[in-house]
KOLMARDREN-930754 format. One record per residue: residue number from 1; x, y, z of N, C-alpha, C in turn. Coordinates in steps of 0.2 Angstrom, whole numbers, plus 2048, in hexadecimal, padded with zeros to 3 digits. Each point is the difference from the previous one (the first is absolute). Layout:
REM residues N
<site seq="NUM" n_X="X" n_Y="Y" n_Z="Z" ca_X="X" ca_Y="Y" ca_Z="Z" c_X="X" c_Y="Y" c_Z="Z"/>
...
REM end
This chain:
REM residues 42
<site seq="1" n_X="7E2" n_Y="CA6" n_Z="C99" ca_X="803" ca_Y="806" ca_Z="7FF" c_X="7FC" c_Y="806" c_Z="802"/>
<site seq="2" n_X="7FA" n_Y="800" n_Z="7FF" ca_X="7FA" ca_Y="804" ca_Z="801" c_X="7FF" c_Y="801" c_Z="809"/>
<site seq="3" n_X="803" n_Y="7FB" n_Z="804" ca_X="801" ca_Y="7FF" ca_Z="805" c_X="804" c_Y="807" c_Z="802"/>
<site seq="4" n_X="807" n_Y="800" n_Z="7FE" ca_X="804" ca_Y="803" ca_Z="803" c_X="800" c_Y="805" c_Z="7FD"/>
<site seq="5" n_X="7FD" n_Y="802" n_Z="7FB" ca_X="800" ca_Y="808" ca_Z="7FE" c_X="7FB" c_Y="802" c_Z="803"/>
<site seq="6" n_X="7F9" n_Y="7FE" n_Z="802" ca_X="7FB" ca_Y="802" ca_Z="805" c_X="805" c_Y="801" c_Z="808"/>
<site seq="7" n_X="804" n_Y="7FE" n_Z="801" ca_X="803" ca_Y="801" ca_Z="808" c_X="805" c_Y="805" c_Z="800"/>
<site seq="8" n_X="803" n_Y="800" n_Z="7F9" ca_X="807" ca_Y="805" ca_Z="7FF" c_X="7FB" c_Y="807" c_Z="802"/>
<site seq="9" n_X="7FC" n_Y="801" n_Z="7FB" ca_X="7FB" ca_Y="806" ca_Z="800" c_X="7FE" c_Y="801" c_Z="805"/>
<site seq="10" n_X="7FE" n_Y="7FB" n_Z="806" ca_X="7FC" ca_Y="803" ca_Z="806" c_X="804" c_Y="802" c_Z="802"/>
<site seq="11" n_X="806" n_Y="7FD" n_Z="804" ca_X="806" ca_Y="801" ca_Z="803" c_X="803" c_Y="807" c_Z="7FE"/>
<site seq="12" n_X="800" n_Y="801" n_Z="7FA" ca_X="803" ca_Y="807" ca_Z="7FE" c_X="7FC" c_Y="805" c_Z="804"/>
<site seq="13" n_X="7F6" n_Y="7FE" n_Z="7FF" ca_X="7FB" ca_Y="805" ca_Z="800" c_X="802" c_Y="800" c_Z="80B"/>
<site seq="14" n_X="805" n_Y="7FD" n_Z="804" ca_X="7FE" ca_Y="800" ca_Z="805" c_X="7FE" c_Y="7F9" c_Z="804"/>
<site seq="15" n_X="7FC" n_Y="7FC" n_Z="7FD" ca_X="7FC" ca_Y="7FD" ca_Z="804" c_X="804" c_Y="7FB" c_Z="805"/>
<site seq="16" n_X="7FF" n_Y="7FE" n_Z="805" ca_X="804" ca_Y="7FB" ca_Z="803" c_X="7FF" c_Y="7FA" c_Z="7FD"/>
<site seq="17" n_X="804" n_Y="7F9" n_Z="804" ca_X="7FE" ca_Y="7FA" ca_Z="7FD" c_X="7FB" c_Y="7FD" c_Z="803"/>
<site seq="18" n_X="7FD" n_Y="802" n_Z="804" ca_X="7FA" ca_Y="7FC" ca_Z="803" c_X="7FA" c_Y="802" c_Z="7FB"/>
<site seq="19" n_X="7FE" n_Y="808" n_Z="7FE" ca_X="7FD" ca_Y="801" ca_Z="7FD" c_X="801" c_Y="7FD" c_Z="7F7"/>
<site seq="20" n_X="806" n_Y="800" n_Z="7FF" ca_X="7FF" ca_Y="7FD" ca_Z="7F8" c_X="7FE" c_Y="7F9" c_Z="802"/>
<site seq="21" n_X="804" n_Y="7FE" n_Z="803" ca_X="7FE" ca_Y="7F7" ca_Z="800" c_X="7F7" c_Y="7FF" c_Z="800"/>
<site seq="22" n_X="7FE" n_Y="804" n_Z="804" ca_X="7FA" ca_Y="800" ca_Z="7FF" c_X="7FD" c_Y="802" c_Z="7FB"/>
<site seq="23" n_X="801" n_Y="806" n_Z="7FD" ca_X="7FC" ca_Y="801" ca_Z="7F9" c_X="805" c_Y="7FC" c_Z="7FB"/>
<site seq="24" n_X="803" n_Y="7FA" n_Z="800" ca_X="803" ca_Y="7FD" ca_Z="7FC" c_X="7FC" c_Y="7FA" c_Z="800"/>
<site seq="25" n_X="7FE" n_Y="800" n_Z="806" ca_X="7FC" ca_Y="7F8" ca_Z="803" c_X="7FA" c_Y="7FF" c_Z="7FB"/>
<site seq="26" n_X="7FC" n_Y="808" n_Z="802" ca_X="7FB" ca_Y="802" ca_Z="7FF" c_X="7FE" c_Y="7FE" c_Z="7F7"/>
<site seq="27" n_X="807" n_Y="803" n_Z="7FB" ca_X="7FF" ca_Y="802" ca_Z="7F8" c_X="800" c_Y="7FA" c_Z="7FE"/>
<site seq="28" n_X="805" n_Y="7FC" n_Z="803" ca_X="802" ca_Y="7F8" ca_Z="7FD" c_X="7FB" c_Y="7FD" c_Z="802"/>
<site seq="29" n_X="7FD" n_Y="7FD" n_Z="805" ca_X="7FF" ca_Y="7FC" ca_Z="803" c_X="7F8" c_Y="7F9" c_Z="7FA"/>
<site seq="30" n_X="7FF" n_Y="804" n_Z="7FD" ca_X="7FB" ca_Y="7FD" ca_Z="7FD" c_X="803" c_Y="801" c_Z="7F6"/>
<site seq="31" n_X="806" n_Y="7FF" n_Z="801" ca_X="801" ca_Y="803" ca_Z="7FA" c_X="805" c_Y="7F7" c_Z="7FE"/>
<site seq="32" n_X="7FD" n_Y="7FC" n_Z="803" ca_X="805" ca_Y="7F8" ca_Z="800" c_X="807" c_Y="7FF" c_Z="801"/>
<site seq="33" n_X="803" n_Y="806" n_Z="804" ca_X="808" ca_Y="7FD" ca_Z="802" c_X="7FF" c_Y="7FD" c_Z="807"/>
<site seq="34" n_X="804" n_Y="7FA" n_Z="801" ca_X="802" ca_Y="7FF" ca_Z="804" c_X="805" c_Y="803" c_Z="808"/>
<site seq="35" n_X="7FA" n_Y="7FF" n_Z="804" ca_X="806" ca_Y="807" ca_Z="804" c_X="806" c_Y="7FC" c_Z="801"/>
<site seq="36" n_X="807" n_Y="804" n_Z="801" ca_X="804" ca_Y="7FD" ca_Z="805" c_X="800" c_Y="802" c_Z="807"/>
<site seq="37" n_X="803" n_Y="7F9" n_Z="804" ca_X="7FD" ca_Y="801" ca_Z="807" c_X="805" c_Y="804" c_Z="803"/>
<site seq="38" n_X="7FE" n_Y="805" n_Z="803" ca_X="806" ca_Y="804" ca_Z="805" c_X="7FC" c_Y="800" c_Z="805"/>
<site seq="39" n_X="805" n_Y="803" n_Z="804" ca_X="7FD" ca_Y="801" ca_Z="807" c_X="7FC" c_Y="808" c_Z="801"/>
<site seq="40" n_X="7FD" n_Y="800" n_Z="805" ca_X="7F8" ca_Y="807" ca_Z="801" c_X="804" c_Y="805" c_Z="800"/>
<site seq="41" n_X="7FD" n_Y="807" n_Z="7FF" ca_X="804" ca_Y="804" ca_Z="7FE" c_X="7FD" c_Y="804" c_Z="808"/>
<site seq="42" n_X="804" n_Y="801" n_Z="803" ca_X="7FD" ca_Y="805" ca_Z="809" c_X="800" c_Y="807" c_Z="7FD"/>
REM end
């Protein structure tokens, strides 16, 4: 959940999806979720 309210908020503030995916990559990544595999973001 904490996931998609950090995305709704960026998205509202502007940011594109290459940029959240990447500060989403960044907040989670060491935080024990398992990514799911999607394809690179161009």
């Amino acid at each position: 959940m904490d996931i998609a309210l950090d995305v709704l908020q960026m998205k509202q503030q502007g940011m594109n999806l290459k940029d959240i995916r990447a500060r989403i990559d960044e907040k989670y990544s060491g935080a024990g979720y398992t990514p799911t595999p999607t394809p690179p973001v161009e």
